[in-house]
C-alpha positions as CSV (number, residue, x, y, z in Angstrom):
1,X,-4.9,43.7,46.5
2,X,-7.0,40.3,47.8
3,X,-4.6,38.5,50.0
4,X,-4.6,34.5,50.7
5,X,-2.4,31.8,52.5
6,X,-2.3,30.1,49.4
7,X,-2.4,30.9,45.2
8,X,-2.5,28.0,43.1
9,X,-1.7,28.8,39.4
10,X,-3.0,26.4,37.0
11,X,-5.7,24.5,38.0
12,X,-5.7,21.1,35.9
13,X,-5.2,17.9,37.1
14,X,-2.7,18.4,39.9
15,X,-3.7,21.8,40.7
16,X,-7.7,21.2,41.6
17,X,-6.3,18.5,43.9
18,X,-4.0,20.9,45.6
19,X,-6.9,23.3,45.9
20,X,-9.5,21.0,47.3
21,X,-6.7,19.8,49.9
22,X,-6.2,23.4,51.0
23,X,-9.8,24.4,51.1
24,X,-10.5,21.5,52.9
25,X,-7.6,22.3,55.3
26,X,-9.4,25.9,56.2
27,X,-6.7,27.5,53.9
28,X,-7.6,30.9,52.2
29,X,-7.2,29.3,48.8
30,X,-7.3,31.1,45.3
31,X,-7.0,29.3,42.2
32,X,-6.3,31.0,39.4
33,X,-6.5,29.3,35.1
34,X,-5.6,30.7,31.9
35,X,-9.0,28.9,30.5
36,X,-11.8,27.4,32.1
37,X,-11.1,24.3,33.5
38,X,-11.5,21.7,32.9
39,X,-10.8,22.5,29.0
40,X,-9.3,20.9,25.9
41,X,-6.3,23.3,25.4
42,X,-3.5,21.1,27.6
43,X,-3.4,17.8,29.0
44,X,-6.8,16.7,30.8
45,X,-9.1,16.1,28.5
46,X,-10.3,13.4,26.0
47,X,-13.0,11.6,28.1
48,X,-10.5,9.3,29.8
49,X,-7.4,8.5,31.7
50,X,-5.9,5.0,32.3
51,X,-5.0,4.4,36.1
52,X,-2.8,1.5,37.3
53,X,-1.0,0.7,40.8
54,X,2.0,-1.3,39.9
55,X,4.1,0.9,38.4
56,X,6.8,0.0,35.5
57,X,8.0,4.0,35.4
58,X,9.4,2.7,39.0
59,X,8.4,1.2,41.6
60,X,8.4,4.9,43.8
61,X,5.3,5.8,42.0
62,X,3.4,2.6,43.1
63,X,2.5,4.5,46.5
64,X,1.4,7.6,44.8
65,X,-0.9,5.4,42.9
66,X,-2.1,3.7,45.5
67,X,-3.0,6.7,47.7
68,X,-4.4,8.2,44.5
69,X,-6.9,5.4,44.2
70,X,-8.2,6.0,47.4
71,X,-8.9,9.7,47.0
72,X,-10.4,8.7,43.9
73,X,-12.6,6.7,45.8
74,X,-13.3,9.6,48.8
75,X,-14.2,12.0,46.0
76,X,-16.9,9.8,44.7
77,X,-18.6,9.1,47.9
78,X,-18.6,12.6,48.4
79,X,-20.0,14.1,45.5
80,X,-21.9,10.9,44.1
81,X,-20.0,11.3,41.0
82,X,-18.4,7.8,38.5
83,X,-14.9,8.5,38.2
84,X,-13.1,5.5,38.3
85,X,-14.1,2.2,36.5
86,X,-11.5,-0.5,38.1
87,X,-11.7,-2.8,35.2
88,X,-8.0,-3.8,35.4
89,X,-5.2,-2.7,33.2
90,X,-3.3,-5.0,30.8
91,X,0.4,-4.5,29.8
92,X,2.5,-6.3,27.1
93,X,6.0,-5.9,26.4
94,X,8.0,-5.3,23.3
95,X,10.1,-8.2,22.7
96,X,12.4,-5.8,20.3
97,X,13.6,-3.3,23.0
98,X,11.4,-0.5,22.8
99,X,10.5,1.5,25.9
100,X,7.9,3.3,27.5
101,X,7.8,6.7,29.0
102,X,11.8,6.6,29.1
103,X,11.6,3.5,30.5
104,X,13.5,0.7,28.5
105,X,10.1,-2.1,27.8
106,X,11.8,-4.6,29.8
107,X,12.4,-2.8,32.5
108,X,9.1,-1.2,33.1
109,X,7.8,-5.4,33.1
110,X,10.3,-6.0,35.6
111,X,9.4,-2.8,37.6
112,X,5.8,-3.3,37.6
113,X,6.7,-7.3,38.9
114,X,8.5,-5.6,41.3
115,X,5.9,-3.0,42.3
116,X,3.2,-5.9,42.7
117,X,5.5,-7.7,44.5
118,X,5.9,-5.1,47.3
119,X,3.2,-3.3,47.6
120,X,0.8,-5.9,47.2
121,X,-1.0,-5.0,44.4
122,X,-3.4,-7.1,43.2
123,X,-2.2,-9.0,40.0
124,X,-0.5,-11.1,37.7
125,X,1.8,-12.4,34.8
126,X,-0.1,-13.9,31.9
127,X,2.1,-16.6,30.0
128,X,1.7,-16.3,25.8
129,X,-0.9,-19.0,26.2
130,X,-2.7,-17.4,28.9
131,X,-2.4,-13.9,27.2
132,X,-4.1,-15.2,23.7
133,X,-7.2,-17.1,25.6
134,X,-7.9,-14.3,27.8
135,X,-7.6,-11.7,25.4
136,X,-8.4,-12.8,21.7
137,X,-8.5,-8.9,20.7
138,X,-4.9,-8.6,20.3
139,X,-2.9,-10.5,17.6
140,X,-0.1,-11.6,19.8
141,X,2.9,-13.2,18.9
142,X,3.4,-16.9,19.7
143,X,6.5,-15.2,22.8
144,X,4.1,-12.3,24.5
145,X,3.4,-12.5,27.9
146,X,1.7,-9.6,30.0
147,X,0.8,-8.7,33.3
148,X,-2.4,-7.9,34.4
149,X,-3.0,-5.2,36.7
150,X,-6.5,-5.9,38.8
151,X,-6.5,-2.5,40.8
152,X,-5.8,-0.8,37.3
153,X,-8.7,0.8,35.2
154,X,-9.8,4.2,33.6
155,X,-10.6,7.7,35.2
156,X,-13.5,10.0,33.6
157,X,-11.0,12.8,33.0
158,X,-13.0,16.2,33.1
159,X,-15.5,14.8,35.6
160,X,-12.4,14.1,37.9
161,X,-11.2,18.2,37.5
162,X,-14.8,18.9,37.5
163,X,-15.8,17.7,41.0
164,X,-12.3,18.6,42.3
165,X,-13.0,21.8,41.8
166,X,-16.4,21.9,43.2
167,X,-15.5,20.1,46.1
168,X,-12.4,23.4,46.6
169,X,-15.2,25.8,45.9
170,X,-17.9,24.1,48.7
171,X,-15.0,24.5,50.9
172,X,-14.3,28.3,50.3
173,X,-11.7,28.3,47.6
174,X,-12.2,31.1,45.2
175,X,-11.4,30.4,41.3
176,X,-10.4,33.3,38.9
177,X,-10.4,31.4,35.3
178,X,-9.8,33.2,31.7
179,X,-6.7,34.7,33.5
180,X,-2.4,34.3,32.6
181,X,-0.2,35.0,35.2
182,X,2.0,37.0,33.7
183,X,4.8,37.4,36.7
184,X,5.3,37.1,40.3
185,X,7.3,39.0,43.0
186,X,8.7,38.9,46.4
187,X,7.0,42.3,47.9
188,X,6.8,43.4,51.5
189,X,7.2,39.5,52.9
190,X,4.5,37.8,50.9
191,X,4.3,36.5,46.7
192,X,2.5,39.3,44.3
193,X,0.9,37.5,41.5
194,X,0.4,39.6,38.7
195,X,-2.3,38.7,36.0
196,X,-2.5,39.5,32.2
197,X,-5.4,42.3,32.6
198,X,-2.9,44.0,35.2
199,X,-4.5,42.8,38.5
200,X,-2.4,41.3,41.5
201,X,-3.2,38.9,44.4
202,X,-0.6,37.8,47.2
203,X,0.0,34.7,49.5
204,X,2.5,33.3,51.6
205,X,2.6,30.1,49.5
206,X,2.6,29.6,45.7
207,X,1.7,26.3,44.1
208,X,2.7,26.4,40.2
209,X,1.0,23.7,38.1
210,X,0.5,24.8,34.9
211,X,1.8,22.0,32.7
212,X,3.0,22.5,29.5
213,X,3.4,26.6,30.0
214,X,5.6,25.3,33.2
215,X,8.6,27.3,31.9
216,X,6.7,30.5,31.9
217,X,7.5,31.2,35.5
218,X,9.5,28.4,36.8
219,X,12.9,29.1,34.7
220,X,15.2,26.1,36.1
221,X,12.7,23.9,34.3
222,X,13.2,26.0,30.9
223,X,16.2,23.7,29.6
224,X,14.8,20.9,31.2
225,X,11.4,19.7,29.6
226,X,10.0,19.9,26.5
227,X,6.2,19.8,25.5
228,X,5.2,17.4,22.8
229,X,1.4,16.7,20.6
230,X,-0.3,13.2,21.1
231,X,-3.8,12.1,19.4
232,X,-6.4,10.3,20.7
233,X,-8.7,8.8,18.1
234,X,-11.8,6.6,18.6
235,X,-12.2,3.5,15.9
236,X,-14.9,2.1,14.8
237,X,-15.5,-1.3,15.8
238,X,-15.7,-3.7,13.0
239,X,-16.5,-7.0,15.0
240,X,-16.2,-8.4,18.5
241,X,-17.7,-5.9,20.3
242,X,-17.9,-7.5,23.2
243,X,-14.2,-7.7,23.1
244,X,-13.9,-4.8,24.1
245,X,-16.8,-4.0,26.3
246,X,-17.2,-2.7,30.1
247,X,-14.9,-5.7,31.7
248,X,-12.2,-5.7,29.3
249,X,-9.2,-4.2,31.0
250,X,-7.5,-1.0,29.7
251,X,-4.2,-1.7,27.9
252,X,-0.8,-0.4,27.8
253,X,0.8,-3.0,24.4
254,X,4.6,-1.7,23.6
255,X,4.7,-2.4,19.8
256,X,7.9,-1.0,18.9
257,X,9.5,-3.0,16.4
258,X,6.6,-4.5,15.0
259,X,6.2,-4.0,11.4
260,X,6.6,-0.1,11.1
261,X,5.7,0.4,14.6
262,X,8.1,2.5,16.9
263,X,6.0,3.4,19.9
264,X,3.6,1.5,22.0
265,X,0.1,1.9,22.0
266,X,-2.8,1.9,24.5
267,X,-6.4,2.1,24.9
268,X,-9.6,1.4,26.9
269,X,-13.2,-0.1,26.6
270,X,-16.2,1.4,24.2
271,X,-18.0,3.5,26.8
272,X,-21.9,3.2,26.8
273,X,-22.2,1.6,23.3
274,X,-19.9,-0.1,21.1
275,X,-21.3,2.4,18.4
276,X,-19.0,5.1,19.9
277,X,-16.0,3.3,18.9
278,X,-12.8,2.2,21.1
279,X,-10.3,4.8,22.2
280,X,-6.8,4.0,21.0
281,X,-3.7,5.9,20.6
282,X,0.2,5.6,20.3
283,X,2.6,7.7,21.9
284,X,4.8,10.1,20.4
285,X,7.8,11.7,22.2
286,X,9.4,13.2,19.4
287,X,9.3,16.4,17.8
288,X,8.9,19.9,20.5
289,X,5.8,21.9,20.3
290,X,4.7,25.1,21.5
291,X,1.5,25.0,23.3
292,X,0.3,27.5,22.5
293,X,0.9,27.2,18.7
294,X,0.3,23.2,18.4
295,X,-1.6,21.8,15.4
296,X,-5.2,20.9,16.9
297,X,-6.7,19.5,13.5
298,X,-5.8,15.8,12.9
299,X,-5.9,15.3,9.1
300,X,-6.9,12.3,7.3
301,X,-3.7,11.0,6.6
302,X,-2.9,10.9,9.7
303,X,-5.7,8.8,10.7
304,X,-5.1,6.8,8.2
305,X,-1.1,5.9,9.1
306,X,-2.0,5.7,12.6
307,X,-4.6,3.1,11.8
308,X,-2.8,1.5,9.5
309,X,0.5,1.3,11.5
310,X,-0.6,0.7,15.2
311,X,-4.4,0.0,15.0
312,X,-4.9,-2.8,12.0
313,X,-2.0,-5.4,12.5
314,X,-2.5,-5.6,16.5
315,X,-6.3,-4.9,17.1
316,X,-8.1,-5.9,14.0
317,X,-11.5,-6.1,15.3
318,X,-11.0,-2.1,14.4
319,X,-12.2,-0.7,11.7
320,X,-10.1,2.2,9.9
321,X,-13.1,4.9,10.3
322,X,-12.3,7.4,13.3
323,X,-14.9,8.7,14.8
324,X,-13.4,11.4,16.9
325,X,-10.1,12.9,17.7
326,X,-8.5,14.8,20.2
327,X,-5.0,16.6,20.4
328,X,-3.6,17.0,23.9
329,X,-0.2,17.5,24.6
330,X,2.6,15.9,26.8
331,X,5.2,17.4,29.0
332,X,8.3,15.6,29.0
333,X,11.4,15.4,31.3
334,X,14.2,13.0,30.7
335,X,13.6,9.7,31.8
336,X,9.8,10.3,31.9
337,X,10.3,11.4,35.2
338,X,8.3,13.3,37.8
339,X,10.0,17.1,38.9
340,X,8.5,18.4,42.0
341,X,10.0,21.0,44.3
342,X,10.9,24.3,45.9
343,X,11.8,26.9,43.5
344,X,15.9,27.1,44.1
345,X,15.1,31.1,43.9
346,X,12.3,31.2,46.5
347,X,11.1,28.1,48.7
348,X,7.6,29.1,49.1
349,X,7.1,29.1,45.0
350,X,6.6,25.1,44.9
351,X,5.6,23.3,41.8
352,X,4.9,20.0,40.2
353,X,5.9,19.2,36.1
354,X,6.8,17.8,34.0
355,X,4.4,14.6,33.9
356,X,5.7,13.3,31.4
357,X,2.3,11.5,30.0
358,X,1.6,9.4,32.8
359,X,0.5,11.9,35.6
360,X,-3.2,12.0,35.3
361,X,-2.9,8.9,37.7
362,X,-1.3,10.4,40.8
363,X,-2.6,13.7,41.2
364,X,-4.6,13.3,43.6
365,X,-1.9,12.4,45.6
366,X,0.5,14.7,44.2
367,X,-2.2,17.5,44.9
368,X,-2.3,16.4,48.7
369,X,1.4,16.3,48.7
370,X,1.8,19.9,47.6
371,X,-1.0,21.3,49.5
372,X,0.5,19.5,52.7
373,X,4.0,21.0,51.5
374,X,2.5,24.5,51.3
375,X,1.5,23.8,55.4
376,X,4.9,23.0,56.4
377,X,3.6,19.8,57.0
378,X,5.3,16.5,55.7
379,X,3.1,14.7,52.4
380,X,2.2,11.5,53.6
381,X,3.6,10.2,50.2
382,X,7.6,10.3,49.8
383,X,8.1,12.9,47.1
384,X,12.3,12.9,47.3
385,X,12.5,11.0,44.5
386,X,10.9,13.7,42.2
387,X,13.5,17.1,43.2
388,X,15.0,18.6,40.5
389,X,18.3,17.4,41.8
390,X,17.4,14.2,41.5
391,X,17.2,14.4,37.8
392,X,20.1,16.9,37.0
393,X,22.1,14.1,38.8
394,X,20.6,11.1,36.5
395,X,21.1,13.7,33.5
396,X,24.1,16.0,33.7
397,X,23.1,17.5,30.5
């Protein structure tokens, strides 16, 4: 049975961080990944990411941004990859009280003010007038303001995983992928990982980060989060292109209320051509899935209500022809909130979920954190804010 300091089970977005960290530490690091990572089968995939630093979900995740952005930055030097484009990131309010990753729309304004305003961040609020000079793409109404986020942009998604994971393996971290975990045990003082082909590993330290198939082997999270299918789809673009080319920001636009809308909706510049269309979607936190039984096709009429509902009446320089879709799916907890901590049943089992559709940001950070937890060593970032306590205590139920 191979033996390590560390196993790391599910190596997506948060767990490649956590493995590079650990590598890079001189750790004895295994990684281990139902698929091949990174892959299209959970929640890191579909070409791009949006990053931010102030924060609306609160004003604690501001400094897990921030840190974030700068690992972003190490990891390009390092491997001479393009990961991040910082081409800002525009957010617009509902004015008919929607809310946005279980924050209520005006709150998450007044939290990302609030964010700017502490941490510095690099930004501002845009008056109606302001808003529809600047940004002619969206049909505004006469009372929108937004603020816009100048440290905000997008992340190239699978090449983030991808060089993670290179970086890990460069410094000695081994990767078993095209594996489950089936169980894990307390044996003879350290953690046996048992795999789905009957083979076992053991560390002192577990790191579970498996995202939607969380509950699996963390049970206190079972009644706790639920898993839910979002679309990506890329529109043609009928005019403007330049609209929406390389130094238009990414944008966050909470329509709720809005004709038939009931969600916001986001999206990002054309990437190398206009002719590859605009990535836009809208977020839906209703309805539970099974990830491993979700609906990967995205049928024509569904294209066609999305576009017809959140694409035509606020971005009409998009055509209704989709080019491309993706399915990827969410995992939720109440609140939209962060859960990451100690197994109650063993402290050395750690994880991080649920990320409620707004993790792809922070986990770099996050990763660090973890792998800096699994030293006994203090994260840099404060992560008390995320326990599972935390959130029993905001929701009883």
């Amino acid at each position: 049975m191979a033996q390590f300091d560390v196993i790391v089970i599910g190596c997506g977005a948060v767990g490649s961080a956590a493995l590079l960290h650990l590598a890079k530490a001189g750790k004895r690091v295994l990684g281990i990944d139902r698929f091949q990572p990174p892959h299209k089968f959970g929640s890191t995939h579909g070409e791009t990411r949006i990053t931010r630093a102030a924060i609306g979900e609160g004003v604690d995740y501001t400094p897990l941004a921030q840190r974030s952005h700068v690992l972003w930055r190490e990891l390009e030097r390092e491997t001479g990859a393009r990961l991040f484009e910082q081409c800002g990131c525009l957010f617009i309010p509902s004015q008919d009280g929607g809310e946005v990753h279980g924050v209520s729309s005006a709150q998450f304004f007044a939290n990302i003010e609030t964010a700017a305003r502490l941490h510095g961040v690099d930004g501002e609020t845009l008056s109606s007038e302001q808003l529809r000079a600047a940004f002619p793409a969206f049909a505004t109404a006469a009372n929108d303001r937004a603020f816009l986020d100048r440290e905000g942009g997008y992340l190239m998604v699978e090449d983030c995983v991808r060089a993670e994971l290179a970086v890990a393996a460069r410094h000695g971290a081994e990767l078993v992928t095209g594996r489950r975990v089936a169980a894990f045990r307390r044996a003879a003082g350290a953690l046996v990982v048992t795999l789905d082909d009957g083979a076992t590993a053991s560390a002192d330290t577990l790191i579970v980060t498996t995202g939607p198939w969380i509950t699996e082997l963390i049970a206190p999270l079972r009644r706790r989060v639920n898993v839910t299918r979002q679309v990506l789809y890329w529109f043609d673009v009928l005019s403007h292109p330049e609209r929406f080319g390389p130094d238009a920001p990414v944008f966050i636009w909470d329509v709720t209320g809005r004709d038939r809308a009931a969600s916001d909706i986001y999206g990002f510049p054309w990437l190398g051509s206009p002719d590859n269309g605009v990535k836009i979607a809208n977020e839906v936190l209703t309805g539970e899935t099974d990830p491993d039984d979700v609906a990967r096709e995205v049928t024509p009429d569904e294209i066609a209500a999305t576009y017809e509902t959140y694409v035509r009446p606020f971005v009409p320089d998009l055509g209704p022809r989709c080019l491309r879709s993706e399915v990827c799916l969410y995992t939720n907890a109440p609140g939209g909130r962060f859960i990451i901590d100690r197994d109650p049943g063993d402290a050395d089992v750690i994880y991080a979920s649920a990320c409620s559709g707004h993790g792809f940001k922070h986990s770099p950070a996050v990763g660090e954190a973890l792998a800096a937890m699994a030293r006994g060593e203090t994260p840099r970032v404060d992560l008390s804010g995320f326990t599972l306590d935390r959130l029993a205590a905001a929701d009883p139920a």
